[in-house]
Every structure is written in C-alpha cells, then in structure tokens.
NUFIGU-864756 format. One record per residue (C-alpha): residue in three letters; x, y, z. Coordinates in steps of 0.05 Angstrom, whole numbers, always signed. Each point is the difference from the previous one (the first is absolute). Example, Ala and Ser with C-alpha at 12.3 -4.5 7.8 and 13.67 -1.06 7.14 Angstrom:
NUFIGU-864756
<rec><type>ALA</type><x>+246</x><y>-90</y><z>+156</z></rec>
<rec><type>SER</type><x>+27</x><y>+69</y><z>-13</z></rec>
//
This chain:
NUFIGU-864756
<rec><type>UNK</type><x>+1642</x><y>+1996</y><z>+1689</z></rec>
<rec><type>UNK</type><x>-18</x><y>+11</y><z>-64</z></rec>
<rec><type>UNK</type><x>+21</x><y>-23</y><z>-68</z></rec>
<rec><type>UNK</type><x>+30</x><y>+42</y><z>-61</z></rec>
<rec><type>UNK</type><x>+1</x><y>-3</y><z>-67</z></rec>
<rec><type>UNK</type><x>+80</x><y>-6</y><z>-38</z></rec>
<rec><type>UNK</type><x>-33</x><y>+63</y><z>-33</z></rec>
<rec><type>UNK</type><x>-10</x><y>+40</y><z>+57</z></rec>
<rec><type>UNK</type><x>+68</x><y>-17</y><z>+27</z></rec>
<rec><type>UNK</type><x>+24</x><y>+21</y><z>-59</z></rec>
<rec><type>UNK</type><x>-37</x><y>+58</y><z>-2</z></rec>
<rec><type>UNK</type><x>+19</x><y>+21</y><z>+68</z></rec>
<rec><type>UNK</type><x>+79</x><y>-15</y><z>-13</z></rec>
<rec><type>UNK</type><x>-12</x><y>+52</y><z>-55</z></rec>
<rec><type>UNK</type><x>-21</x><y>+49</y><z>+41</z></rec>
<rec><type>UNK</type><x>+64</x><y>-6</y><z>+47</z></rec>
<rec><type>UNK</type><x>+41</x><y>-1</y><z>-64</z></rec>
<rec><type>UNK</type><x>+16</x><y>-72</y><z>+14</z></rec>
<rec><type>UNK</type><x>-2</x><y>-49</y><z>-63</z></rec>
<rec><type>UNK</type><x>-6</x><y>-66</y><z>+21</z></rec>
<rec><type>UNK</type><x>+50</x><y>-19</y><z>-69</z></rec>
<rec><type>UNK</type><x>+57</x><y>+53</y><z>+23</z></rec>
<rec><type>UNK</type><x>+1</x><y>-17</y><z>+82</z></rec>
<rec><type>UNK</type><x>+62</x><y>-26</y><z>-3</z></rec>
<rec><type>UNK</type><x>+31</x><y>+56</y><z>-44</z></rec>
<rec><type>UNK</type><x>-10</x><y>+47</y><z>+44</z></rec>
<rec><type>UNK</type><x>+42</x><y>+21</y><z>+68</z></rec>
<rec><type>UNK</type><x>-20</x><y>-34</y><z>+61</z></rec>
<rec><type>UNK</type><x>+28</x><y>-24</y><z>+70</z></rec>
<rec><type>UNK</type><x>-3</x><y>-53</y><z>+49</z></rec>
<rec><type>UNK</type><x>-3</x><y>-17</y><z>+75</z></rec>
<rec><type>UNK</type><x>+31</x><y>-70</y><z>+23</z></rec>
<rec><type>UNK</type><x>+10</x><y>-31</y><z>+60</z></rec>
<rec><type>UNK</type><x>+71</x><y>-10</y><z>+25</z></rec>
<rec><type>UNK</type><x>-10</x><y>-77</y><z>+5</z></rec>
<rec><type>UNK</type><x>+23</x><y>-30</y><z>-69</z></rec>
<rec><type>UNK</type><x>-61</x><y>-31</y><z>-27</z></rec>
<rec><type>UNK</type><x>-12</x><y>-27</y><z>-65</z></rec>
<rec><type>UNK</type><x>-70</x><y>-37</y><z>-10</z></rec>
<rec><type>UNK</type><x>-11</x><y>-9</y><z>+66</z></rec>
<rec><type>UNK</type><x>+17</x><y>-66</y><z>+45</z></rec>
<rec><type>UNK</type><x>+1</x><y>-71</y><z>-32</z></rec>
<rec><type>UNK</type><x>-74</x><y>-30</y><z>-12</z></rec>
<rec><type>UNK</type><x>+29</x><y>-65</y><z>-8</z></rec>
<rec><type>UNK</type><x>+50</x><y>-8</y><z>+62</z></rec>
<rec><type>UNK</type><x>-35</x><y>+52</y><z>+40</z></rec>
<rec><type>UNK</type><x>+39</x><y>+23</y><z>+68</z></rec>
<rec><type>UNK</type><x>-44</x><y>+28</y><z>+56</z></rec>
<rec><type>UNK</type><x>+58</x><y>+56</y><z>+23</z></rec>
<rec><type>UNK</type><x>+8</x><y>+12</y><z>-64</z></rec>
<rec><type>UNK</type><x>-75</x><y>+10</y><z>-23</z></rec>
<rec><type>UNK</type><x>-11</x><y>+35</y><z>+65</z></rec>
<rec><type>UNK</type><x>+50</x><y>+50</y><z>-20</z></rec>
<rec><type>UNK</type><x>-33</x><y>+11</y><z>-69</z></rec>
<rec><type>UNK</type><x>-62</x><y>+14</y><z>+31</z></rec>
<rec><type>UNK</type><x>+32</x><y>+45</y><z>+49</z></rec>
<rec><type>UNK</type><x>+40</x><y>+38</y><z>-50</z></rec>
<rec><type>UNK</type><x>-63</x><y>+15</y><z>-42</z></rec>
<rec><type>UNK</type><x>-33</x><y>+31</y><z>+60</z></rec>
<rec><type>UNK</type><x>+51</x><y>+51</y><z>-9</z></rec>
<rec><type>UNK</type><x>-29</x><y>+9</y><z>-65</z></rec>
<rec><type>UNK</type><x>-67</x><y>+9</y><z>+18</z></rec>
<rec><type>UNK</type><x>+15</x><y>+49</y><z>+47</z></rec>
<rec><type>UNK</type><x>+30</x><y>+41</y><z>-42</z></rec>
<rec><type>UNK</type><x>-53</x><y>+0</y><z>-51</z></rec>
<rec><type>UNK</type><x>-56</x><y>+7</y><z>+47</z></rec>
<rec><type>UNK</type><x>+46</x><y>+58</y><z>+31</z></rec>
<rec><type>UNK</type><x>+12</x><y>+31</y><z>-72</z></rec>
<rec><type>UNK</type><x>-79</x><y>-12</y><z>-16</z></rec>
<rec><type>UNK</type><x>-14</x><y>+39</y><z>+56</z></rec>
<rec><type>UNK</type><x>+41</x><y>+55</y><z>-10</z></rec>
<rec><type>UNK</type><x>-14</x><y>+11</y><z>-62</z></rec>
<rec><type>UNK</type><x>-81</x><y>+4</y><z>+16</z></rec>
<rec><type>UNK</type><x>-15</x><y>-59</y><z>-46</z></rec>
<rec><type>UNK</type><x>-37</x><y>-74</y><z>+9</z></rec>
<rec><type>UNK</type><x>-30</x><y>-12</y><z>-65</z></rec>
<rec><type>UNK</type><x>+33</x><y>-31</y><z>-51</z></rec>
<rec><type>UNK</type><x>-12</x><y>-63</y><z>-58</z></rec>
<rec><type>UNK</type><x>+48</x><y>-63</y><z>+4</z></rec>
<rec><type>UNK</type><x>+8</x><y>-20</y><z>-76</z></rec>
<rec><type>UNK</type><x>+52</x><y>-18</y><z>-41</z></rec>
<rec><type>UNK</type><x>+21</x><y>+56</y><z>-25</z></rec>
<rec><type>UNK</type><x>+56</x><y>-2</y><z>-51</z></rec>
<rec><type>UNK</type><x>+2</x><y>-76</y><z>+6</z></rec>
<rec><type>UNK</type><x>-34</x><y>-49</y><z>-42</z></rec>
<rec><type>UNK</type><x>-24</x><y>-50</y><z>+49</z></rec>
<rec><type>UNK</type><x>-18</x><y>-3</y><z>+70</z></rec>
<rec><type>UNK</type><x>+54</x><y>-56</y><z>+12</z></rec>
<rec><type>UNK</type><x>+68</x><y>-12</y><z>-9</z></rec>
<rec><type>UNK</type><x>+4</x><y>-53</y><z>-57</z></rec>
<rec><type>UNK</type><x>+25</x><y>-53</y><z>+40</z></rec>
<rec><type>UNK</type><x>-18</x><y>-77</y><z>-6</z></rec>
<rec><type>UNK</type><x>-78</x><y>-1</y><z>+21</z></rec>
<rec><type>UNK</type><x>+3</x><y>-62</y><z>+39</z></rec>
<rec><type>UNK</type><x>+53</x><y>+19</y><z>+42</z></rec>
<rec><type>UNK</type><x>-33</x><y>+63</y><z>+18</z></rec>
<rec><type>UNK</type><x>-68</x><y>-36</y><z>+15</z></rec>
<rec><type>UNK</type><x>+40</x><y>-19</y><z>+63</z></rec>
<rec><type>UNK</type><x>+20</x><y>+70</y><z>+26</z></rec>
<rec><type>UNK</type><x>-52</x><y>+35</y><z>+47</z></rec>
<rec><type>UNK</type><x>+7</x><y>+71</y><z>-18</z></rec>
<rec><type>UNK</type><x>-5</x><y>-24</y><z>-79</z></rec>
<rec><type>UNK</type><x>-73</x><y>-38</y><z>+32</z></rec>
<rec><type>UNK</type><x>-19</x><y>+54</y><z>+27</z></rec>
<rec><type>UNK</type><x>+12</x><y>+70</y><z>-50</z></rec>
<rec><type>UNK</type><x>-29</x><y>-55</y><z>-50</z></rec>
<rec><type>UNK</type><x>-59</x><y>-14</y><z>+46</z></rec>
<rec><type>UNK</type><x>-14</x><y>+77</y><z>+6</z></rec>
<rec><type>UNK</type><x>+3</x><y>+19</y><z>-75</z></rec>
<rec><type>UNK</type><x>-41</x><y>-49</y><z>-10</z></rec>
<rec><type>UNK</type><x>-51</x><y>+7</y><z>+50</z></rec>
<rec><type>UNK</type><x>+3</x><y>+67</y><z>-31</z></rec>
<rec><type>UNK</type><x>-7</x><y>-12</y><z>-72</z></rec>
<rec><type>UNK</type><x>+62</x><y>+14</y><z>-23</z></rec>
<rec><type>UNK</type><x>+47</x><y>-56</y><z>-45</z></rec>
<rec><type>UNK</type><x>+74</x><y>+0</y><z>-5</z></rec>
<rec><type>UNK</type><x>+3</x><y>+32</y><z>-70</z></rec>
<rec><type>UNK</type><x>-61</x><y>+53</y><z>+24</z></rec>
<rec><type>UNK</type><x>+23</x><y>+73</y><z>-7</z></rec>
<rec><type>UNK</type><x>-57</x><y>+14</y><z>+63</z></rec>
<rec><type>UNK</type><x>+19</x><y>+35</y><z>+63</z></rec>
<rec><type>UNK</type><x>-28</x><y>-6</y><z>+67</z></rec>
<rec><type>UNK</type><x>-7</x><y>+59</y><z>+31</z></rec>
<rec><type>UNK</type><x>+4</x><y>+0</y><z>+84</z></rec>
<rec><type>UNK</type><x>+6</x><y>+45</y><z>+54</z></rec>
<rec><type>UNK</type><x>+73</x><y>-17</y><z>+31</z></rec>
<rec><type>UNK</type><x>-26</x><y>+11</y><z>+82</z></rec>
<rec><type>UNK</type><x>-56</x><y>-44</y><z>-5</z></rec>
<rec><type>UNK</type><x>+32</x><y>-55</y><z>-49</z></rec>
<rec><type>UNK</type><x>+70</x><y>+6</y><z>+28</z></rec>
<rec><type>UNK</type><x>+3</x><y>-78</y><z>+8</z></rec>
<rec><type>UNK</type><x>-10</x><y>-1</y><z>-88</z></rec>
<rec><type>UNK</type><x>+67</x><y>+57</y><z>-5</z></rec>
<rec><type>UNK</type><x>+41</x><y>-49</y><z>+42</z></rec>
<rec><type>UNK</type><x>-19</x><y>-56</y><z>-35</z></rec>
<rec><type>UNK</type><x>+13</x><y>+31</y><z>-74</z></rec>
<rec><type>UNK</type><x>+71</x><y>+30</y><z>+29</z></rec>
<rec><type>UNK</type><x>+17</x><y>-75</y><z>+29</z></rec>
<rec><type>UNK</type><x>-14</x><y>-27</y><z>-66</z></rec>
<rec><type>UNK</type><x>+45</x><y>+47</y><z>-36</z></rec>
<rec><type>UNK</type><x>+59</x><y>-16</y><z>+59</z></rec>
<rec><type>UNK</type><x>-11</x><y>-82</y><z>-13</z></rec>
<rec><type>UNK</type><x>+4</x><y>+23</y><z>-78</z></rec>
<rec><type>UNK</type><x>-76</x><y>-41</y><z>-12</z></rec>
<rec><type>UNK</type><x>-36</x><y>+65</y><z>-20</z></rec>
<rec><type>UNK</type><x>+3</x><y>+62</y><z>-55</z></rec>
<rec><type>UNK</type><x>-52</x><y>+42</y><z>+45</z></rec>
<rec><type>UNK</type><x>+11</x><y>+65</y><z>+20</z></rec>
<rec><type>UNK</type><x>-39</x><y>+57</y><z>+20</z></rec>
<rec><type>UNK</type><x>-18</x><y>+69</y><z>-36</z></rec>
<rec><type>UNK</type><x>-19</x><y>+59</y><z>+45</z></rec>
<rec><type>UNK</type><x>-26</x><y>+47</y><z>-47</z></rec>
<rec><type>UNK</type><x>-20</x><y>+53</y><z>+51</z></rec>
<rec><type>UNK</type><x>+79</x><y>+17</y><z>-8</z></rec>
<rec><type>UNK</type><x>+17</x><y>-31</y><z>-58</z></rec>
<rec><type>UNK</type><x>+40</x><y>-64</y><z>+32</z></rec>
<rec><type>UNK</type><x>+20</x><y>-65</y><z>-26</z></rec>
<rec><type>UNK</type><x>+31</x><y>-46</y><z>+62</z></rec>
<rec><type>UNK</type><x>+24</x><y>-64</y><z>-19</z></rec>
<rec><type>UNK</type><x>+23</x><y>-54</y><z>+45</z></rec>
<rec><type>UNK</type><x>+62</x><y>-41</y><z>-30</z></rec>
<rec><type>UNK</type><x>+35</x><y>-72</y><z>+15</z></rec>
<rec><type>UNK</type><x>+61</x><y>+45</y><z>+25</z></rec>
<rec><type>UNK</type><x>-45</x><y>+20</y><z>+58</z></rec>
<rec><type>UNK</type><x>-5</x><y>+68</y><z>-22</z></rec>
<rec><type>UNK</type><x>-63</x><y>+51</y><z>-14</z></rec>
<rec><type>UNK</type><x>+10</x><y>+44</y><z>-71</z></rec>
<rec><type>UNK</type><x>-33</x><y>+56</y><z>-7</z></rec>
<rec><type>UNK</type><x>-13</x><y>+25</y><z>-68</z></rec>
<rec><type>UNK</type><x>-24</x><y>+81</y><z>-7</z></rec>
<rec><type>UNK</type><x>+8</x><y>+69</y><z>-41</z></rec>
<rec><type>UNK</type><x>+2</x><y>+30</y><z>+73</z></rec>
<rec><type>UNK</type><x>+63</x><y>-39</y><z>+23</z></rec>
<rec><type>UNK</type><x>+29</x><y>+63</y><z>+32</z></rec>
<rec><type>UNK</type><x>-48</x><y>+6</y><z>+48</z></rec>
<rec><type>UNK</type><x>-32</x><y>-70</y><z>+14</z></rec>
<rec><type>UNK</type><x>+84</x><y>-22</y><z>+13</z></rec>
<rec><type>UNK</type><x>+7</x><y>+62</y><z>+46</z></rec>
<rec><type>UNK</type><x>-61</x><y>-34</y><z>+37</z></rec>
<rec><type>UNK</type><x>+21</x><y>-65</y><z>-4</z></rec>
<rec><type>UNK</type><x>+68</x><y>+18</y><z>+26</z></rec>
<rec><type>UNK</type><x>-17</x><y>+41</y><z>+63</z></rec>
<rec><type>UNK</type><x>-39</x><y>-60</y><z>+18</z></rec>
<rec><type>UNK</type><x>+52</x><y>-55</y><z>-12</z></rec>
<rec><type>UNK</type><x>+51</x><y>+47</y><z>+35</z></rec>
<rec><type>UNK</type><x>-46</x><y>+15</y><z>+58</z></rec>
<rec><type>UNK</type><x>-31</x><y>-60</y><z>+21</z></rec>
<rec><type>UNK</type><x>+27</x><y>-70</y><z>-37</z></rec>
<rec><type>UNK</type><x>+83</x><y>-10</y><z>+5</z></rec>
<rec><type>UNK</type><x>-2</x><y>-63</y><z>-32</z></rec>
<rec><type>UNK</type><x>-31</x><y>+30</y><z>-66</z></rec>
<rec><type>UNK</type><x>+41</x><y>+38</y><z>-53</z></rec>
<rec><type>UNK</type><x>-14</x><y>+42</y><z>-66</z></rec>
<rec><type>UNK</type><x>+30</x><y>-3</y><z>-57</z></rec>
<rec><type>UNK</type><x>-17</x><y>+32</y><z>-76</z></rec>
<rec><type>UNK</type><x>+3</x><y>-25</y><z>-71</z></rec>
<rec><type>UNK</type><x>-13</x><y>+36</y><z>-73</z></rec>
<rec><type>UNK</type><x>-30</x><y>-61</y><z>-20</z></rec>
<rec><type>UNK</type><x>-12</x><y>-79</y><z>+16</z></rec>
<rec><type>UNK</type><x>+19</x><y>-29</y><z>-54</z></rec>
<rec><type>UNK</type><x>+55</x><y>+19</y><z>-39</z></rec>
<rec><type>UNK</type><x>-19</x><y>-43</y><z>-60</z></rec>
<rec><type>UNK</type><x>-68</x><y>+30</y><z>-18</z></rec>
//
C-alpha cells in the first residue's frame, strides 16, 4: 500500500487517454445486480434479512471483480477519487458520523494521510488488500463514498454506485466489455450488462 500523488494519477490517466474532467463524456457500461438496490438497506431502521441480503448480493460483486481481475492478469491498482471532488457524498456530517462504513473509509484515509478534498491516491495490490476493494465498493452501494479505483496497467476506471452497480470507464471498451461479458454470462446469472454514450446527459 502505497500512497500517490493527484499528479501521478493524473499523469497515469493520461497515458490511458483517460481525462479525469471528460470521464463521464465518454462511452461506458455497467454491471448490476438483479436485486433492485438503491443506497443500500436503511441505517436508521436497519432489518437483519434485509442487511443480510445486501451483504450477500455484494458478494456477487466481488466475485465478479476478483474473477474479472484475474482474468485480465491485473491486481494493482490506486483507489482515488477520480473525477469526483470529494471522497464523500455531501451528505449532513453528523448523520454520517453514525454509519460504520462512513467510520471506517474515513478512518483509513486518514490513517493514510489523505483528507476529503485531497486529490491523493492510494495505491494497493487488490489480492492482498481485498478486504479495502470491498469496503470502497460497499461504500459506493450505501451511496457514503466517491472512491473508486484506477487500474492503469489497462487503462480502467471502476466505480461503485448507490444503484449497486460497478462503471467502468475506458478507450478500450470493446474489448474490456467482451471480457466482462463472457464472465457475467459464464459464471454470475444474477448480474447483467448494459452500455451508455455517456452518464450524464447534462454535462
């Protein structure tokens, strides 16, 4: 583990012909899980079956991006913001002070050196920090955190969303989706594809 500077992500995005200002201009697509999640379960009138569920769902996930990883011969990559401007959704801070996974992806930038307006990466190796992926991916599903992760080895951007859903964000979409959609068909039923010429429609 290993922190990065906003300039070398930068730097790095360059070289994959990513610009962190024009990610969401460009074509991308999107694997979601058939349940219909949006921002995870409740955090104020929390249901056991229903958080078990959550946390059962984004197994799924995980397999799937461990599975992709794998096939696609890469484990490094940096967890940063990206195109966001904070690590946090801007929700009210004393309500999130209550939420575990907001505790805890606060506790590790910190413990790290890294602030919520910081432009600073932290770069890991996914196998032996696979608890910090799932962690970063839950906070995007509970719609707490803006982290996602770059894998510049391929020129990746993956970003975990309240919709329960993984974007990814690359000049190589042809081939990357071709991977990404042998797996899904292959191996996980209860995840589906779908593609996009852009996220947002208003930028």
């Amino acid at each position: 583990m290993m922190i990065v500077t906003g300039e070398y992500i930068t730097e790095k995005m360059w070289e994959s012909q990513l610009k962190r200002q024009e990610i969401l201009r460009m074509p991308y697509f999107g694997i979601y899980h058939e349940t219909d999640w949006d921002g995870g379960f409740d955090n104020d009138e929390q249901n056991a079956e229903e958080i078990d569920r959550f946390y059962s769902d984004m197994k799924d996930i995980g397999a799937f991006l461990k599975g992709f990883t794998t096939e696609m011969g890469v484990s490094d990559c940096i967890i940063s913001k990206n195109h966001r401007y904070r690590w946090f959704e801007d929700w009210n801070k004393n309500a999130l002070k209550k939420i575990d996974i907001y505790i805890w992806i606060k506790d590790f930038l910190s413990e790290n050196g890294i602030r919520n307006n910081s432009s600073k990466g932290i770069a890991i190796d996914i196998n032996d920090d696979w608890q910090v992926v799932m962690k970063i991916i839950e906070g995007g599903f509970r719609y707490i955190s803006c982290g996602s992760f770059f894998f510049s080895q391929i020129g990746l951007v993956i970003e975990p969303t309240h919709n329960f859903e993984l974007l990814f964000f690359t000049k190589d979409i042809c081939r990357i989706r071709t991977v990404v959609d042998n797996i899904i068909l292959s191996k996980y039923n209860k995840l589906h594809l779908y593609e996009r010429d852009k996220w947002d429609w208003t930028l």
